[in-house]
Biopython code that builds the backbone (N, CA, C, O; Angstrom):
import numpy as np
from Bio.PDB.StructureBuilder import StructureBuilder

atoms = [
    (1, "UNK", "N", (0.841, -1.178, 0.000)),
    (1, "UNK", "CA", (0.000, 0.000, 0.000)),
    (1, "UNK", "C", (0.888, 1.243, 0.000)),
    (1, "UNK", "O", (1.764, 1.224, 0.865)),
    (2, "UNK", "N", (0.848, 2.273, -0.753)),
    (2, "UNK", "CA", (1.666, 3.556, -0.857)),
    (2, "UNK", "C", (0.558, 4.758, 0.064)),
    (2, "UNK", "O", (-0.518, 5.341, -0.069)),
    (3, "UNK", "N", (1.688, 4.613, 1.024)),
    (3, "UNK", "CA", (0.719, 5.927, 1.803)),
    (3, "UNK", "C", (1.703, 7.034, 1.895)),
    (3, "UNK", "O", (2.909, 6.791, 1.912)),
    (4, "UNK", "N", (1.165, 8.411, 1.963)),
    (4, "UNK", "CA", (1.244, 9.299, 1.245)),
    (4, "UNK", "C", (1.696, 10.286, 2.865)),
    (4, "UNK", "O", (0.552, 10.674, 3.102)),
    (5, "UNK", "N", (2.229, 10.661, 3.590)),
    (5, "UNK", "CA", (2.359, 11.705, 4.678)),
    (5, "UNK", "C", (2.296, 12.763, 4.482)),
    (5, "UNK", "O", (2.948, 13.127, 3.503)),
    (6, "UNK", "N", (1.531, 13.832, 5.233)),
    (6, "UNK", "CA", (1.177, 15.354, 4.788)),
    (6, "UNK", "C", (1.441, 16.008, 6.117)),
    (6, "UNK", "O", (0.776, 15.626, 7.080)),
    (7, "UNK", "N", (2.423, 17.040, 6.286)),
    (7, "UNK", "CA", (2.200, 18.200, 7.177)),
    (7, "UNK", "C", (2.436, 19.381, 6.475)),
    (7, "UNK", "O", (2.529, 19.585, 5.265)),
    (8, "UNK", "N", (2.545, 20.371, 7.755)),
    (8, "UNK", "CA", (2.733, 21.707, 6.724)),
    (8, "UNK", "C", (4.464, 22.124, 6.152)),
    (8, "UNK", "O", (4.660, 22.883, 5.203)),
    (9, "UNK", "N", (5.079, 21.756, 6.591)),
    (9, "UNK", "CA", (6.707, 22.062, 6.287)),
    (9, "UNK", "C", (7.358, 20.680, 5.917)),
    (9, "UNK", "O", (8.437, 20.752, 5.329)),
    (10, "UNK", "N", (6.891, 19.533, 6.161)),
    (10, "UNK", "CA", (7.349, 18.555, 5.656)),
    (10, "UNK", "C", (8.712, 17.911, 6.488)),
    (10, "UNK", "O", (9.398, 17.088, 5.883)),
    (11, "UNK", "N", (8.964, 18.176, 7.426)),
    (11, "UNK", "CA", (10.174, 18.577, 8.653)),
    (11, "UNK", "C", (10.162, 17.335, 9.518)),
    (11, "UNK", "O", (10.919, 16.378, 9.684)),
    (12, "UNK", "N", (9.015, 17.731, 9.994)),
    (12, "UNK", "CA", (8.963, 17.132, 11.103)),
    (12, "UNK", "C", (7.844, 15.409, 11.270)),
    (12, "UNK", "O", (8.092, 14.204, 11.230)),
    (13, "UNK", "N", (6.702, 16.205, 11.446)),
    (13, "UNK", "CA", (5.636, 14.503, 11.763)),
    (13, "UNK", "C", (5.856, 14.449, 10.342)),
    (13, "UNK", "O", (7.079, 14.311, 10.365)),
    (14, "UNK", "N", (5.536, 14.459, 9.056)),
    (14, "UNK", "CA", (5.161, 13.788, 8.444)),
    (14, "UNK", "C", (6.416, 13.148, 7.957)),
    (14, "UNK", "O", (6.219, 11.988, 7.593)),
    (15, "UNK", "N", (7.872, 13.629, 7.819)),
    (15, "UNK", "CA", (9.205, 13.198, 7.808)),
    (15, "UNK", "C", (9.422, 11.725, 8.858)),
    (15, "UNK", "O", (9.819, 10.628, 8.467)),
    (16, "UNK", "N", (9.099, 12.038, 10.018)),
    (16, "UNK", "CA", (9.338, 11.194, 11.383)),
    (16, "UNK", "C", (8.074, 9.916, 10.597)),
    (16, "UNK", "O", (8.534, 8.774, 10.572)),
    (17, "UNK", "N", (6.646, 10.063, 10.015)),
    (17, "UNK", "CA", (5.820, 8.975, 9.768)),
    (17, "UNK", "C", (6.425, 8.409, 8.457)),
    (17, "UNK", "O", (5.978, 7.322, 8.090)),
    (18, "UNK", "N", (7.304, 8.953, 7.766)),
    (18, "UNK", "CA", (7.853, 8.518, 6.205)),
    (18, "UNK", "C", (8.840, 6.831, 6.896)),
    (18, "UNK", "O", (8.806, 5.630, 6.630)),
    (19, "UNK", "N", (9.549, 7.663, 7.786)),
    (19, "UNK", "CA", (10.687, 6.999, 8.093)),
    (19, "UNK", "C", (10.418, 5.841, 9.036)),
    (19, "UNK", "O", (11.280, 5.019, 9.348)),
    (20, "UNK", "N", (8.868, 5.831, 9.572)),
    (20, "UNK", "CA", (8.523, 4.788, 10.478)),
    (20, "UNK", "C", (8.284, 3.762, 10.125)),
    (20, "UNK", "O", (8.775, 2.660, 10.376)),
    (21, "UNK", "N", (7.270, 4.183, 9.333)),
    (21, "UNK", "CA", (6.409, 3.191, 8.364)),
    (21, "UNK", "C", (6.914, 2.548, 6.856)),
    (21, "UNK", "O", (6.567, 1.710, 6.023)),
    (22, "UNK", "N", (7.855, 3.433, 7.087)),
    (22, "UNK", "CA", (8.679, 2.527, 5.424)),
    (22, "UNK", "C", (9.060, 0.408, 5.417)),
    (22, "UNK", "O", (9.375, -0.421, 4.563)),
    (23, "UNK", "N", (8.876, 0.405, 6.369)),
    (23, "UNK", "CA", (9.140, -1.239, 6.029)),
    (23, "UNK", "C", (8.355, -1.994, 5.643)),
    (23, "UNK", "O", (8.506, -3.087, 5.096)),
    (24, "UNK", "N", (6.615, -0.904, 6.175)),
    (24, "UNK", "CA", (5.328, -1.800, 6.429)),
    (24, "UNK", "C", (4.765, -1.728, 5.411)),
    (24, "UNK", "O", (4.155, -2.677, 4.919)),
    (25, "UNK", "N", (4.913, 0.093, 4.586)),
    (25, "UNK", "CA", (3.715, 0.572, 3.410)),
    (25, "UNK", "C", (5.283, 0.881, 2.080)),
    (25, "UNK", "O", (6.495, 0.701, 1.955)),
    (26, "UNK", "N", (4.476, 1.256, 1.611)),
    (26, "UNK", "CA", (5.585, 1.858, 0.585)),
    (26, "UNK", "C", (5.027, 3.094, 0.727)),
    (26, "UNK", "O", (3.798, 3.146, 0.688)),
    (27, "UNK", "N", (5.967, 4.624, 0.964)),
    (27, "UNK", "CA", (6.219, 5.936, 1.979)),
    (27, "UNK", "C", (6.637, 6.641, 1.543)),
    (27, "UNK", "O", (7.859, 6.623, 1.397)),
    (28, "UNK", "N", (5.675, 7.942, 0.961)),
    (28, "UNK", "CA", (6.437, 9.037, 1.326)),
    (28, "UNK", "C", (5.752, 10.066, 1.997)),
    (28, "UNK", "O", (4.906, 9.885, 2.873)),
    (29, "UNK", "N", (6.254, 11.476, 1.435)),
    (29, "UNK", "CA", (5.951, 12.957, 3.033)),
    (29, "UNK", "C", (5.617, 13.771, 2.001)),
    (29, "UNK", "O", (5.899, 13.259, 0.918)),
    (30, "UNK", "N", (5.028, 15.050, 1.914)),
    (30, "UNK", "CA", (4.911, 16.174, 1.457)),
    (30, "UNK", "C", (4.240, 17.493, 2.245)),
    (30, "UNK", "O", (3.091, 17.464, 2.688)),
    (31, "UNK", "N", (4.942, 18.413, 2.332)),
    (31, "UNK", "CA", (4.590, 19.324, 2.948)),
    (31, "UNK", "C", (4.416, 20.323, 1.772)),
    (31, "UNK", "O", (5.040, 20.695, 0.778)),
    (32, "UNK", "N", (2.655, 20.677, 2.721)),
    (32, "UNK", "CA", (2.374, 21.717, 2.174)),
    (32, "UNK", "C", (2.530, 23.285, 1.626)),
    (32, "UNK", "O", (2.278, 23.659, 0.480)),
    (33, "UNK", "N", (2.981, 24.061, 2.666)),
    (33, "UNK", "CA", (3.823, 25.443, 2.849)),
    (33, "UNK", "C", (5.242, 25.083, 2.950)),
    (33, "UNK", "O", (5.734, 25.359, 4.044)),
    (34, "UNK", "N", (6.166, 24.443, 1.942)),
    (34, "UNK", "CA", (7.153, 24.428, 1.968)),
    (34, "UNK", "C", (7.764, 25.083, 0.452)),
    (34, "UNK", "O", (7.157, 25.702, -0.422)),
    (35, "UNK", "N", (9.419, 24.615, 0.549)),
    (35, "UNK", "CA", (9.443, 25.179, -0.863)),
    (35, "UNK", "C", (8.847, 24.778, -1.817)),
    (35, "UNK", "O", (8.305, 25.423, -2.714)),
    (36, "UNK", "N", (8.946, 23.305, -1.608)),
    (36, "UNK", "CA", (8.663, 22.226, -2.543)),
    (36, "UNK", "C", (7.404, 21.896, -1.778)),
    (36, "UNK", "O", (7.352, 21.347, -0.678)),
    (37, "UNK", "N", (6.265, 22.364, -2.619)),
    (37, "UNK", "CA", (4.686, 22.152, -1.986)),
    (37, "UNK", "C", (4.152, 21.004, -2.429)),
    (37, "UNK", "O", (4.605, 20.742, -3.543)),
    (38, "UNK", "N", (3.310, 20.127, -2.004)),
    (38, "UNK", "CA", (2.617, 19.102, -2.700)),
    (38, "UNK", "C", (1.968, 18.778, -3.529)),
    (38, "UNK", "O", (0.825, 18.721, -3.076)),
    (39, "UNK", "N", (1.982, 18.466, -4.695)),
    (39, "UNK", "CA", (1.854, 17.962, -6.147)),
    (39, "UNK", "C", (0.964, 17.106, -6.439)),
    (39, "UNK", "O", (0.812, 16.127, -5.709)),
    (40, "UNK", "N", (0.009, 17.341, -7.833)),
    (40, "UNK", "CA", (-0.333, 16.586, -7.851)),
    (40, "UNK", "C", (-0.022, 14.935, -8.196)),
    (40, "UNK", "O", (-0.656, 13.922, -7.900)),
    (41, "UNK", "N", (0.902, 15.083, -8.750)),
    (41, "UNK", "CA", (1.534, 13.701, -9.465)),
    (41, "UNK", "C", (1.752, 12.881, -7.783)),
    (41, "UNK", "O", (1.367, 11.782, -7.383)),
    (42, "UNK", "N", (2.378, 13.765, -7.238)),
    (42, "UNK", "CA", (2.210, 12.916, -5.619)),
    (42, "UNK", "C", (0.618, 12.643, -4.908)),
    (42, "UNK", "O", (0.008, 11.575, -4.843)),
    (43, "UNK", "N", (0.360, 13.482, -4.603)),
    (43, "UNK", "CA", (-1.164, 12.980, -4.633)),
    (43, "UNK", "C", (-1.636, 11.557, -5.404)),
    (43, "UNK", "O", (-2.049, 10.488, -4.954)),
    (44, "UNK", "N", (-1.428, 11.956, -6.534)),
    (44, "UNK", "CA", (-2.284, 10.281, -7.789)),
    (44, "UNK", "C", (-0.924, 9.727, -7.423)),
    (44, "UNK", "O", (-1.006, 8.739, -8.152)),
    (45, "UNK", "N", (0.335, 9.596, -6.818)),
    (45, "UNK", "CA", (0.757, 8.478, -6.582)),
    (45, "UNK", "C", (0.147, 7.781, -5.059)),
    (45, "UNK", "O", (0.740, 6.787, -4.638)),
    (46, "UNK", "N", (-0.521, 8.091, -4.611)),
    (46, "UNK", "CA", (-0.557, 7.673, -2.938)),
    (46, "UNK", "C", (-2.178, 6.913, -3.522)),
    (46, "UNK", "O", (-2.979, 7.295, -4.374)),
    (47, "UNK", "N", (-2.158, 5.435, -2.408)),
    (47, "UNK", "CA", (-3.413, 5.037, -2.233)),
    (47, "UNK", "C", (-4.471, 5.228, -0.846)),
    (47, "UNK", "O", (-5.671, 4.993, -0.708)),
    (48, "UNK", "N", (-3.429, 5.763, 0.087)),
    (48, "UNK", "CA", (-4.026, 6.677, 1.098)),
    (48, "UNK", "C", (-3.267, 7.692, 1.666)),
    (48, "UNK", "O", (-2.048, 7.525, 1.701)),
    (49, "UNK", "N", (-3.756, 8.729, 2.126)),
    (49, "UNK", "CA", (-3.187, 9.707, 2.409)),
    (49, "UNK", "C", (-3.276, 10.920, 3.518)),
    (49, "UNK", "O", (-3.936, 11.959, 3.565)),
    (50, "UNK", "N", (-2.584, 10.482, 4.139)),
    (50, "UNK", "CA", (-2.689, 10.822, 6.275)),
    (50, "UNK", "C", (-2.299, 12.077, 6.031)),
    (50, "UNK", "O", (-1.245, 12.310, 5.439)),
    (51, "UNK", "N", (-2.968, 12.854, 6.387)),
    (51, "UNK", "CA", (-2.611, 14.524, 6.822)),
    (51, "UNK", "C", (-2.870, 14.597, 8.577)),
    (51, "UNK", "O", (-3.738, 14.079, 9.279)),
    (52, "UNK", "N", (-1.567, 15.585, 8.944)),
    (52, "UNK", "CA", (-1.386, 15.760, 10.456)),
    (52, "UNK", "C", (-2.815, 16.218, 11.206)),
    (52, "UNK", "O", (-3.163, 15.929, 12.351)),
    (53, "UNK", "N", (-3.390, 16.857, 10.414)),
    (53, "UNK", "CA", (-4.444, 18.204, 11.274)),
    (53, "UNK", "C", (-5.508, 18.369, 10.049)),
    (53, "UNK", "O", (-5.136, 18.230, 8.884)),
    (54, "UNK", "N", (-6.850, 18.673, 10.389)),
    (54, "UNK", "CA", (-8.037, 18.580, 9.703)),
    (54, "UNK", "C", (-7.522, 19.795, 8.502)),
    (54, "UNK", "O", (-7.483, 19.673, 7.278)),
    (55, "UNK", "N", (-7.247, 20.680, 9.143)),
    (55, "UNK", "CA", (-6.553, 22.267, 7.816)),
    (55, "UNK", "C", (-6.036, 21.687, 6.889)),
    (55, "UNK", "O", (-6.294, 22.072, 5.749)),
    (56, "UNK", "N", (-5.057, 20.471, 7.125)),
    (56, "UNK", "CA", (-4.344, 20.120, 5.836)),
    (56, "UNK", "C", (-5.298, 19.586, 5.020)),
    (56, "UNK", "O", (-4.949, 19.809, 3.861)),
    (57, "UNK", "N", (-6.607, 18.831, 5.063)),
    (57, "UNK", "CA", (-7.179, 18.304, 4.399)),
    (57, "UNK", "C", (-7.967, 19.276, 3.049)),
    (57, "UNK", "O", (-8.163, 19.227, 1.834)),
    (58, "UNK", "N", (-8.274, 20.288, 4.454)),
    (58, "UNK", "CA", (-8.936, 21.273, 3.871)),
    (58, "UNK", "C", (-8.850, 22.149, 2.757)),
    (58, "UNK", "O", (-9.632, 22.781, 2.046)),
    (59, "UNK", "N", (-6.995, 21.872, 2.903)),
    (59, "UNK", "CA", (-6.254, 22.492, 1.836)),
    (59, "UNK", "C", (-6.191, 22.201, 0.552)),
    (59, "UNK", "O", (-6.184, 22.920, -0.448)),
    (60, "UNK", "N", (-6.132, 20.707, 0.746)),
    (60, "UNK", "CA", (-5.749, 19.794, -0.307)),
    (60, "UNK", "C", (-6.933, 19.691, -1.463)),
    (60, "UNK", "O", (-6.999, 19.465, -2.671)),
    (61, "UNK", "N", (-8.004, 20.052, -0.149)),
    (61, "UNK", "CA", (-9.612, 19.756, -1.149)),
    (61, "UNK", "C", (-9.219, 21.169, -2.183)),
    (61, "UNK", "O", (-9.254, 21.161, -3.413)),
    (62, "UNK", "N", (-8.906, 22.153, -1.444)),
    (62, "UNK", "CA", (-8.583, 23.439, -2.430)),
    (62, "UNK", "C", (-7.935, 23.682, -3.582)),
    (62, "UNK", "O", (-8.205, 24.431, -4.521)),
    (63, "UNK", "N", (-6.753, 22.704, -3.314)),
    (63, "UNK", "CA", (-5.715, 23.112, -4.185)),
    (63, "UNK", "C", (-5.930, 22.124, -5.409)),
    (63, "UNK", "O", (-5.484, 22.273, -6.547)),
    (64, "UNK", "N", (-6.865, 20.882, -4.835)),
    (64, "UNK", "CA", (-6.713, 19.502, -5.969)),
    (64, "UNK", "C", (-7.881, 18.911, -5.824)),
    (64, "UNK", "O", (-8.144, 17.847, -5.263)),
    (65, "UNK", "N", (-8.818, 19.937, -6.561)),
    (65, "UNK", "CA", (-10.765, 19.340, -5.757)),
    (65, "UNK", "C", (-10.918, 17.757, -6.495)),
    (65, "UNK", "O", (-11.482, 16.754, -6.058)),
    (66, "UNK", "N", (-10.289, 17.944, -7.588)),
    (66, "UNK", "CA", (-10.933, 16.350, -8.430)),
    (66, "UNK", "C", (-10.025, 15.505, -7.504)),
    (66, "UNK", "O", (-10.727, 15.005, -6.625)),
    (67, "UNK", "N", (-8.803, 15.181, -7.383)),
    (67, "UNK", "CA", (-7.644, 14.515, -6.687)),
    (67, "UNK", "C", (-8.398, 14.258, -5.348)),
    (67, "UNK", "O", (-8.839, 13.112, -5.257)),
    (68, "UNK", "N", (-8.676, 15.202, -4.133)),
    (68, "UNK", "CA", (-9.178, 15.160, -3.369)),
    (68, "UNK", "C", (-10.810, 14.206, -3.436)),
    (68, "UNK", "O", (-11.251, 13.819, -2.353)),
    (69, "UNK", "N", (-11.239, 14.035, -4.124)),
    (69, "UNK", "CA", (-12.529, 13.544, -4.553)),
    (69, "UNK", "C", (-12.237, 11.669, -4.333)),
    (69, "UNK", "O", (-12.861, 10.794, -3.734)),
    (70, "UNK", "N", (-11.365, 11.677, -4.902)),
    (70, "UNK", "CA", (-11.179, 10.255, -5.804)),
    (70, "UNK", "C", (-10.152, 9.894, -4.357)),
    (70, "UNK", "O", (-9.911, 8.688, -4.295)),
    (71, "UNK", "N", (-9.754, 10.416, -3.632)),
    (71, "UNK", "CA", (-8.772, 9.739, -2.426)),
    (71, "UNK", "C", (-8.830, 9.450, -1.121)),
    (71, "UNK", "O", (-8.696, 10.428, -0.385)),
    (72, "UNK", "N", (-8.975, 8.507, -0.652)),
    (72, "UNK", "CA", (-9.199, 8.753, 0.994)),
    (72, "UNK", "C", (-8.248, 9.123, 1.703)),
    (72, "UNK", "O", (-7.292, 8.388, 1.947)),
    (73, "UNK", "N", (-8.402, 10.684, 2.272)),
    (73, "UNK", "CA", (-7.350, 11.436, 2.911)),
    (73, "UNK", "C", (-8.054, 11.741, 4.620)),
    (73, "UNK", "O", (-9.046, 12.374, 4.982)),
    (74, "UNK", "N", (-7.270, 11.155, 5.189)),
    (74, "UNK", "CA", (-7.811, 11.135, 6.759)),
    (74, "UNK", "C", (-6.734, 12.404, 8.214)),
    (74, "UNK", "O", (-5.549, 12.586, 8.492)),
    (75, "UNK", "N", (-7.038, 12.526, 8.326)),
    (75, "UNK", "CA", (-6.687, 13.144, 9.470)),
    (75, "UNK", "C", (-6.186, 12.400, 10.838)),
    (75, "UNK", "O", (-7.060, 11.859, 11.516)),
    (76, "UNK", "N", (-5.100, 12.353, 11.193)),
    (76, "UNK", "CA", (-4.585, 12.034, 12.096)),
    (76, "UNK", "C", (-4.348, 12.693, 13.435)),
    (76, "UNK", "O", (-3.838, 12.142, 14.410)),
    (77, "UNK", "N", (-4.809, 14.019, 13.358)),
    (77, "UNK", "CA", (-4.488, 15.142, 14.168)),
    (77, "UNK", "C", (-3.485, 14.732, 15.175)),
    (77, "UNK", "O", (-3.634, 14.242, 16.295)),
    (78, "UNK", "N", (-2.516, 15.023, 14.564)),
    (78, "UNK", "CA", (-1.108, 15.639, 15.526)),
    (78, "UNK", "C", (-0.614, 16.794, 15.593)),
    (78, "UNK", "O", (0.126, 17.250, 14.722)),
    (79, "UNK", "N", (-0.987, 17.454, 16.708)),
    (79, "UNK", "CA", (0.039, 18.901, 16.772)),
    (79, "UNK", "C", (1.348, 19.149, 16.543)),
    (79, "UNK", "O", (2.258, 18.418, 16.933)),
    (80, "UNK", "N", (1.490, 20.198, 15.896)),
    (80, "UNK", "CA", (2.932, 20.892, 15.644)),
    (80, "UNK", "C", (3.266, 21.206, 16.617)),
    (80, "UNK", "O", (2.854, 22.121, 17.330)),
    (81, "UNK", "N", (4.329, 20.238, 16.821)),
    (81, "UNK", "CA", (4.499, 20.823, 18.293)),
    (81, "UNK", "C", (5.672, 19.936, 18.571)),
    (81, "UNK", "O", (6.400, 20.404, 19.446)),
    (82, "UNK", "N", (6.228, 18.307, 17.869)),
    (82, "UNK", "CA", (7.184, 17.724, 18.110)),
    (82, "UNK", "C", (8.574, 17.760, 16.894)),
    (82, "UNK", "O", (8.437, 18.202, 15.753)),
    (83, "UNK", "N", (9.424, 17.391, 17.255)),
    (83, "UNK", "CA", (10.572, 17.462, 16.432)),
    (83, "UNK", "C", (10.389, 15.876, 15.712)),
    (83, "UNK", "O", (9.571, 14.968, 15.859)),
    (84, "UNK", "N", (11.935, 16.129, 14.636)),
    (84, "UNK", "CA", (11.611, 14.551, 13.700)),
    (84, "UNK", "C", (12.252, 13.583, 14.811)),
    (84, "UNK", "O", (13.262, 13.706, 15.505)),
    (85, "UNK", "N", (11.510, 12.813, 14.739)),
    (85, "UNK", "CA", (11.909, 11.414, 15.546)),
    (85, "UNK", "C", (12.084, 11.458, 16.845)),
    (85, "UNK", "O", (12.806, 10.654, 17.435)),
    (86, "UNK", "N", (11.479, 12.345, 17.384)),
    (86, "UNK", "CA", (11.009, 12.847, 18.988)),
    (86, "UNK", "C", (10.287, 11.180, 19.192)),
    (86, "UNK", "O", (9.586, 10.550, 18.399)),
    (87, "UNK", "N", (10.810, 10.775, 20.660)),
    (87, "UNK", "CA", (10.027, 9.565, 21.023)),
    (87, "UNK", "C", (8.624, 9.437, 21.337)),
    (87, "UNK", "O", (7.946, 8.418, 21.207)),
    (88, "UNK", "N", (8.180, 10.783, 21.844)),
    (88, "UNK", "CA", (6.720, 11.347, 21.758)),
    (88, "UNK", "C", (5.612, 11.230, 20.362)),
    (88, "UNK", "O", (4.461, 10.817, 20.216)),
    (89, "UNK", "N", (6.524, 11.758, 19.576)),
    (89, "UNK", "CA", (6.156, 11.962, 18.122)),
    (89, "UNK", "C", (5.727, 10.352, 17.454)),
    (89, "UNK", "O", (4.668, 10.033, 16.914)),
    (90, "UNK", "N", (7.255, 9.299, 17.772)),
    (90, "UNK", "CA", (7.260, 7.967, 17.375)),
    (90, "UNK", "C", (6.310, 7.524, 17.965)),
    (90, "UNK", "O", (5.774, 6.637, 17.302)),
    (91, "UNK", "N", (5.690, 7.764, 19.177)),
    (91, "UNK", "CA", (4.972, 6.611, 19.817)),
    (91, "UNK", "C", (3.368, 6.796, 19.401)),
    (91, "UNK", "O", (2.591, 5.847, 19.300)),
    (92, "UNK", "N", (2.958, 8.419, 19.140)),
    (92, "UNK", "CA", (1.680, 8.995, 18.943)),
    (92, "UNK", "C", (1.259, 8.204, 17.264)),
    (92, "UNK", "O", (0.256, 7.544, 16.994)),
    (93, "UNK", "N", (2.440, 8.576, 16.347)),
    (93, "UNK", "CA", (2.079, 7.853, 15.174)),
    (93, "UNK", "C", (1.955, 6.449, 15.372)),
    (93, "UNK", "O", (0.932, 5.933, 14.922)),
    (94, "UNK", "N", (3.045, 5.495, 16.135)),
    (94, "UNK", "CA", (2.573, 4.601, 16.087)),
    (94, "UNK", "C", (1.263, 3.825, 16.446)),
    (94, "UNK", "O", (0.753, 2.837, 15.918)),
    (95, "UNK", "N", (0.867, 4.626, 17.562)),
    (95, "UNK", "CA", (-0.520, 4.159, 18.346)),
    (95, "UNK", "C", (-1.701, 4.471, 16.729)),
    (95, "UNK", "O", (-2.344, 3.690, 16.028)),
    (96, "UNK", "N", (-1.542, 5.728, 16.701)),
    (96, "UNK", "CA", (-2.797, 5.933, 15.477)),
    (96, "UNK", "C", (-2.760, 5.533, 14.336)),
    (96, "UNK", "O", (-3.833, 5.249, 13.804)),
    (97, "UNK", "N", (-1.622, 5.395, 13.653)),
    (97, "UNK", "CA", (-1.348, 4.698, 12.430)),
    (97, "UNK", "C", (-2.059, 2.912, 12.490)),
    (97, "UNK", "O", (-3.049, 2.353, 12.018)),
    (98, "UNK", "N", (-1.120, 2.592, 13.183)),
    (98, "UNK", "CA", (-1.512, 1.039, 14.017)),
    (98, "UNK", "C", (-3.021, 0.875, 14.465)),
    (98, "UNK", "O", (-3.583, -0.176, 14.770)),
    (99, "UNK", "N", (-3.512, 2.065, 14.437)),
    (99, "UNK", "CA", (-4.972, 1.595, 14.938)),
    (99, "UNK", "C", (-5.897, 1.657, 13.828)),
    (99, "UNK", "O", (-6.867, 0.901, 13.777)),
    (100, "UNK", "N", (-5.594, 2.703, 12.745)),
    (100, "UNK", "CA", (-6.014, 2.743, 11.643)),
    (100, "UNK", "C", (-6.308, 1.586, 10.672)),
    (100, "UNK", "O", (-7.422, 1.216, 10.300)),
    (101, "UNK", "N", (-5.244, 1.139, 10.368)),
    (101, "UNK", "CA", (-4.756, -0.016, 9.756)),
    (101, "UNK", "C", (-4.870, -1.320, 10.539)),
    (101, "UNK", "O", (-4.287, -2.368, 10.261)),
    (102, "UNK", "N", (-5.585, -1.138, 11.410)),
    (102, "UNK", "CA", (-6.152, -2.370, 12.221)),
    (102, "UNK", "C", (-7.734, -2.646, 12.026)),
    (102, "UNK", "O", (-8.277, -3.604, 12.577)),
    (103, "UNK", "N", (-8.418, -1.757, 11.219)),
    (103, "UNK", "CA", (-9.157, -1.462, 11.043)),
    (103, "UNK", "C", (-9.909, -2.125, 9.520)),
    (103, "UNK", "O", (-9.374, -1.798, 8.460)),
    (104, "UNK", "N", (-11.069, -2.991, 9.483)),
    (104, "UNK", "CA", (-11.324, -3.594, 8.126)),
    (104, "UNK", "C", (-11.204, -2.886, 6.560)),
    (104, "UNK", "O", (-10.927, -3.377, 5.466)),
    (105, "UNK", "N", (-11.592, -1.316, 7.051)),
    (105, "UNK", "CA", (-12.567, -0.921, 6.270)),
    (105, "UNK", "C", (-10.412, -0.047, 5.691)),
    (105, "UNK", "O", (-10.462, 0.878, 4.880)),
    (106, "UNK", "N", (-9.899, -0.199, 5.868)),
    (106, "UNK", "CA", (-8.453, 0.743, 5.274)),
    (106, "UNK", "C", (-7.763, -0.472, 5.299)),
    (106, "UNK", "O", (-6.828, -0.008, 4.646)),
    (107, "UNK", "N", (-7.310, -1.988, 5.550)),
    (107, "UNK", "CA", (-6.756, -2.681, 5.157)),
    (107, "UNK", "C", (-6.596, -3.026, 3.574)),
    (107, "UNK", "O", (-5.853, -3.939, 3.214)),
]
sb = StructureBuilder()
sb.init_structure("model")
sb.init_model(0)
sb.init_chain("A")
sb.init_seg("    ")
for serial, (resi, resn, name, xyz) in enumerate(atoms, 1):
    if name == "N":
        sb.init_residue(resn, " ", resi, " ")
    sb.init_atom(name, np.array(xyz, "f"), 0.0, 1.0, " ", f" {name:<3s}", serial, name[0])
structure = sb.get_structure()
């Protein structure tokens, strides 16, 4: 499964969820307000696609309404608020990611 990580700078959580989950999904990150903003070609590469905080979703519907249509993009809500690979950070994704994907209906 190619899942897709979204925050706003691309730095931090969604960097720290690229690097977690790479053994399990096939992974990458894109941040939104960065230099390098998120694309659509990235978008149509992802088969799901975790954004940190409900805003990012919100964004995405903006910037890529058909893309956004056709994708299941979920919200994970994690605050900006941890560094990359903060043990805080590791353990929050792991609990919600892991619970997600424990789940029938996203397997």
């Amino acid at each position: 499964m190619k899942v897709l990580f979204i925050c706003n700078q691309n730095q931090n959580r969604s960097k720290t969820a690229e690097e977690l989950f790479k053994g399990r999904f096939e992974t990458r990150s894109a941040g939104l307000y960065n230099e390098r903003p998120l694309t659509e070609k990235q978008l149509a590469w992802a088969d799901i696609v975790l954004v940190m905080e409900d805003e990012q979703r919100a964004e995405i519907a903006k910037r890529f309404p058909k893309q956004y249509l056709q994708k299941r993009i979920i919200s994970i809500d994690i605050s900006d608020i941890y560094h990359f690979n903060q043990p805080e950070l590791v353990s929050i994704l792991e609990r919600k990611v892991e619970g997600l994907f424990s789940t029938p209906a996203i397997r």
